[in-house]
C-alpha positions in Angstrom: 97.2 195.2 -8.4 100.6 195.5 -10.5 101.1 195.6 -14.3 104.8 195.1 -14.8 106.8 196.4 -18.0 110.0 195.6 -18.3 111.9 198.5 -19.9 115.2 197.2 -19.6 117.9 196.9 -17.1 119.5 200.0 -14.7 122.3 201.7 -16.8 123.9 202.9 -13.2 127.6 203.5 -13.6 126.7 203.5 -17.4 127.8 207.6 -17.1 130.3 207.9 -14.7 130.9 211.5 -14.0 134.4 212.3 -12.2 134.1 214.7 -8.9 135.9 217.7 -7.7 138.3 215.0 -5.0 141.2 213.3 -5.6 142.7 213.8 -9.0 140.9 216.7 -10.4 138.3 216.1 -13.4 139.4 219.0 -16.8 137.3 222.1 -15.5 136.5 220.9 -12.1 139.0 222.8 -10.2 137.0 224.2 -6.8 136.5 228.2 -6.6 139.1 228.8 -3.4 137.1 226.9 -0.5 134.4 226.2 -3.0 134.7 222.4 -4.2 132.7 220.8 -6.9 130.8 217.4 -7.8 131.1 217.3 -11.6 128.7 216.3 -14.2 124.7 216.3 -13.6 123.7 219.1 -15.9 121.5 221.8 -14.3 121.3 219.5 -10.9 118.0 221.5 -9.7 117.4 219.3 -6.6 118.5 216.4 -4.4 117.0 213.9 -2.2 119.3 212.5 0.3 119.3 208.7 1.6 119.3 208.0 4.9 121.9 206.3 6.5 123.3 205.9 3.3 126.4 207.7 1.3 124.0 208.2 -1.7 122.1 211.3 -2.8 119.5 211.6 -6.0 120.1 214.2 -7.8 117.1 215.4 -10.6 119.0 217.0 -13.6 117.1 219.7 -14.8 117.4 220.1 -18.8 115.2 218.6 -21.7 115.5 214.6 -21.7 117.3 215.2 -18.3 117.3 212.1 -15.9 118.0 211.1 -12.6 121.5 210.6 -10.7 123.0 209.3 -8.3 125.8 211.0 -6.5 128.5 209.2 -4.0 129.2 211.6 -1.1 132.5 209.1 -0.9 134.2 210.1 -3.5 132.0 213.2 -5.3 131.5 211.3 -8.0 128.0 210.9 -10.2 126.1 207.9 -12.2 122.9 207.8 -13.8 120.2 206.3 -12.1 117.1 206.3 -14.1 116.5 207.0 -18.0 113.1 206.5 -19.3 113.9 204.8 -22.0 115.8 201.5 -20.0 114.4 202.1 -16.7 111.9 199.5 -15.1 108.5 199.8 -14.4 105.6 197.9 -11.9 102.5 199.8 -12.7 100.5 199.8 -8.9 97.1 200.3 -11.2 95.2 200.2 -8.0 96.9 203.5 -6.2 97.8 205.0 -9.4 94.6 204.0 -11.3 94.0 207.4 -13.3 97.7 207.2 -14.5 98.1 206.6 -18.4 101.4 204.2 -18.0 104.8 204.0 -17.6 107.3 206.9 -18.6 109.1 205.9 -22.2 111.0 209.6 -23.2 111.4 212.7 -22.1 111.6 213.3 -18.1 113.0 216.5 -17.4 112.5 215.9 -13.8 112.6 218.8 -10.9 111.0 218.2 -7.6 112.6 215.7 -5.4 110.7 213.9 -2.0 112.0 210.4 -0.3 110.1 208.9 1.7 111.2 206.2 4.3 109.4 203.2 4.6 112.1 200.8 6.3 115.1 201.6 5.9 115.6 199.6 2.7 112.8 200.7 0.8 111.6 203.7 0.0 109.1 206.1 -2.3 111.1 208.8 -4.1 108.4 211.1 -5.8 109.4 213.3 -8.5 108.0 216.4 -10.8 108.3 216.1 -14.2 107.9 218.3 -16.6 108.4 216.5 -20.2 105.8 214.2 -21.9 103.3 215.2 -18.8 103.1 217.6 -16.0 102.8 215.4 -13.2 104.1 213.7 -10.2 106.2 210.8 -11.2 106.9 207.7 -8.4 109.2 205.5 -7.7 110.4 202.4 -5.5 113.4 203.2 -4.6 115.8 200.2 -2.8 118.9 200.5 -1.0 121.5 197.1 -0.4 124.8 196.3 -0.6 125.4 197.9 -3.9 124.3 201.7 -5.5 120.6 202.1 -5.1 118.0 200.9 -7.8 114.7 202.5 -8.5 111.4 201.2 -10.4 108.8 203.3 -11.8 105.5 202.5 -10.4 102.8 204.9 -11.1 102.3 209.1 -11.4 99.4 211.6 -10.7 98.6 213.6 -13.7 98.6 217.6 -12.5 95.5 219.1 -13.6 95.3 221.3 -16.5 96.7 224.7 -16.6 98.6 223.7 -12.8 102.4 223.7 -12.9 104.2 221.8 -10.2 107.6 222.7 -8.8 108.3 221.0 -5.6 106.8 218.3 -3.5 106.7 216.2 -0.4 104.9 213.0 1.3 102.5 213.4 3.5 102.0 211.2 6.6 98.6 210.0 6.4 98.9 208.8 2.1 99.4 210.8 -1.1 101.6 214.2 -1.8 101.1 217.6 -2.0 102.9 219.8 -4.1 103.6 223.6 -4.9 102.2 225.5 -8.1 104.0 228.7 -8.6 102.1 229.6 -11.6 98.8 229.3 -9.7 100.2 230.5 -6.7 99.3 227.9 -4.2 99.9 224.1 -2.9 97.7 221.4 -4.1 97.6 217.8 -2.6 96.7 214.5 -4.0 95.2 211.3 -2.8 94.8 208.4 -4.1 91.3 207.7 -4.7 90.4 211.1 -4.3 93.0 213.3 -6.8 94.1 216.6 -6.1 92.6 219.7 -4.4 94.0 223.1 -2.9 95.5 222.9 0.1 93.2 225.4 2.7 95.1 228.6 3.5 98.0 228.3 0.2 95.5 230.6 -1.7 98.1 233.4 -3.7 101.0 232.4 -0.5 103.8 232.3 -3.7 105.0 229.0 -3.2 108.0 227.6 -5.0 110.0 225.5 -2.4 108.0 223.4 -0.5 109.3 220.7 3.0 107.1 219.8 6.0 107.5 219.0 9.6 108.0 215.5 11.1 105.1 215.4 12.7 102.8 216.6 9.7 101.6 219.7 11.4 103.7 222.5 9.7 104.6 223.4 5.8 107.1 224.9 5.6 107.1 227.1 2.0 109.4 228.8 -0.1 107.8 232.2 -0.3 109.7 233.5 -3.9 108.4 236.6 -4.6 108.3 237.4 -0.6 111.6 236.6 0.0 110.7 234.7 3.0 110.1 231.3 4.5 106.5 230.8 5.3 105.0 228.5 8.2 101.2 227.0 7.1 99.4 224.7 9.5 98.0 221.8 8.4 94.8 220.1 9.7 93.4 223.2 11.9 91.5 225.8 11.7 91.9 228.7 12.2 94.4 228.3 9.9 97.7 229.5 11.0 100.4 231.4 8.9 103.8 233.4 9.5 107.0 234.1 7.8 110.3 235.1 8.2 112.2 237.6 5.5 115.9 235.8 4.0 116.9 238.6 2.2 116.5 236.5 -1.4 114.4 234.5 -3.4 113.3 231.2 -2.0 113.8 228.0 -4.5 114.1 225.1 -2.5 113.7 224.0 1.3 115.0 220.9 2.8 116.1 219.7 6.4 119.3 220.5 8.0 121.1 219.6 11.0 120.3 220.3 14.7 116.1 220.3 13.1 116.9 223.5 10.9 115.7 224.1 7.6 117.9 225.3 4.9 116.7 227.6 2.0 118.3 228.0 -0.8 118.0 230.6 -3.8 119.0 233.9 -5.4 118.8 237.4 -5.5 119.7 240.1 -8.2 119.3 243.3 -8.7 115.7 243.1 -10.0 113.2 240.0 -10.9 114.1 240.4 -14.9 117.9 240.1 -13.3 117.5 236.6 -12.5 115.5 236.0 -16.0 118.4 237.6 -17.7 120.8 235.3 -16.1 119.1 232.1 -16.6 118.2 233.3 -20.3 121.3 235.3 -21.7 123.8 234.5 -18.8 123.8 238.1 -18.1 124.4 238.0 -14.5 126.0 241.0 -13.1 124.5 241.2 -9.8 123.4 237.8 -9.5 124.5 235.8 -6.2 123.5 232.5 -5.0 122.3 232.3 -1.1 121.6 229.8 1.2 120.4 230.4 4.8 119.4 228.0 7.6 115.6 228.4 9.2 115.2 227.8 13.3 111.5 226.6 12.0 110.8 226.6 16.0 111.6 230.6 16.5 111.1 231.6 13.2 114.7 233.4 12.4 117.2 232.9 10.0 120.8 233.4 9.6 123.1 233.6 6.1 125.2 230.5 5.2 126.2 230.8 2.2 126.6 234.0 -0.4 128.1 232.9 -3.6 128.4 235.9 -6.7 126.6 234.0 -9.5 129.4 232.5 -12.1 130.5 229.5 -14.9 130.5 227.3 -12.2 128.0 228.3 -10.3 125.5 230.3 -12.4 122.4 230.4 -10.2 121.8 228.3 -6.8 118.7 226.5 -6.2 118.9 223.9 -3.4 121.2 222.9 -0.2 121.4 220.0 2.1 124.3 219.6 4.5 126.5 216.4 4.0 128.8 216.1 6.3 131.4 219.3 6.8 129.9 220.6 3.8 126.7 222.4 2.3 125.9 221.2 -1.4 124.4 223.7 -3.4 122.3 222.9 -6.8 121.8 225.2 -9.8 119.4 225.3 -13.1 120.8 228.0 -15.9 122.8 224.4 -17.2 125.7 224.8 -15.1 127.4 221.5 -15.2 128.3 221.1 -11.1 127.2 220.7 -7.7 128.6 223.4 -5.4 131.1 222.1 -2.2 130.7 224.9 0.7 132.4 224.4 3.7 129.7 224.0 6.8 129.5 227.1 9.0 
């Protein structure tokens, strides 16, 4: 059963944010090789669409929102405010949630999941007026992408989320970096620890196609982290990137790429994000042979204005598009290995 609230209409191409092509926007001239996609403020993570030129973007600040970048031309619009957005309330799957979003969204996480092609479920962490998985209908056409709010799953108490992803037989799990672990929700059922994440260090968080494997953003290890799923024993390895972990998403050729930062020490990258203080500080991305466990270095970027400290990658095209948080302004451009 639906309740539907009409919010308002879609303000898409309400902000249009210009890009780092063709005539270059004041400020957004690329870094020597390093190219830009202007705009989305502290652009923490993006969810790709398939077979589609579009990419969500979650915009990481207070009041933040959802955008929607064109791989075309590098250019941004927003996608969903709380305030305007539409809602369909599924009350039966999302019985326990208390209602649509209205204000403050400060979303993080990004997951899409693909139903048909044209429809899809784009889950999302937020961390403003709750702490909870927000979701979304997401459908694709002829024009820019619309989404409609249509329930969340309230985190339990004292349990910060950070990144999530579908999983194949219903529901979501998602990491806790406070706690230290992965906890998974169903509907019906609500959340619970996923067996084996106990004190694994989780931030980033992807999992295999077939639902076997997650594949974990060790921070504090500095690694990539294999967990089985459904099996016991219970099966785990890792292997070291030489930085901290923040995000992991799928690549090209079935590699993973994970993407973070290293400094000189821990209160380094808390100085940088805090005081901009970021002598030291260099953004990293390296792809993942999930199969062989190895890794090798794609990108190492010194932290800066424009790209103060990196947090996500996905390949689009020739190029590797790098997030930040620390509210640097711009998406980084790297040229594909």
């Amino acid at each position: 059963m639906r309740t539907r609230t009409m919010l308002g209409m879609l303000v898409a191409g309400a902000l249009v944010l210009l890009g780092a092509s063709g005539p270059l926007a004041q400020g957004c001239d690329p870094d020597g090789e390093v190219e830009f996609l202007c705009g989305p403020v502290s652009p923490e993570d993006f969810a790709p669409i398939p077979d589609s030129p579009w990419v969500v973007v979650a915009s990481m600040v207070d009041g933040g929102d959802l955008y929607l970048a064109d791989t075309r031309d590098n250019t941004a619009t927003s996608l969903f405010l709380p305030a305007t957005g539409e809602s369909d309330h599924d009350t039966e799957t999302y019985a326990d949630c208390p209602g649509p979003l209205t204000s403050d969204f400060r979303p993080h996480g990004l997951y899409l999941r693909d139903s048909d092609g044209i429809n899809h479920t784009l889950l999302v962490v937020g961390h403003g007026a709750r702490e909870s998985i927000e979701v979304f209908d997401l459908r694709t056409g002829d024009g820019p992408p619309t989404v409609t709010w249509v329930g969340c799953a309230v985190a339990p108490e004292g349990i910060g989320l950070n990144s999530v992803v579908a999983l194949p037989e219903g529901g979501f799990a998602s990491t806790s970096p406070a706690a230290g672990n992965i906890w998974q929700w169903q509907p019906g059922a609500g959340w619970s620890l996923v067996p084996g994440s106990e004190d694994i260090g989780p931030n980033g968080l992807e999992i295999s196609r077939d639902g076997q494997w997650f594949y974990v953003g060790g921070y504090g290890e500095q690694s990539l982290i294999r967990l089985s799923r459904g099996r016991m024993p219970i099966q785990k390895e890792g292997v070291e990137v030489g930085f901290h972990i923040d995000n992991v998403r799928w690549g090209v050729n079935e590699n993973l790429l994970a993407a973070g930062h290293i400094g000189p020490t821990r209160e380094s990258i808390r100085e940088c994000i805090r005081d901009g203080a970021c002598d030291g500080v260099s953004s990293r991305v390296a792809e993942v042979n999930p199969r062989e466990m190895t890794a090798r270095e794609v990108v190492n970027y010194p932290s800066n204005d424009l790209l103060i400290l990196g947090t996500v990658a996905i390949q689009v095209g020739d190029e590797i598009w790098v997030g930040q948080v620390a509210e640097g302004d711009r998406i980084g451009r790297f040229p594909a290995p």
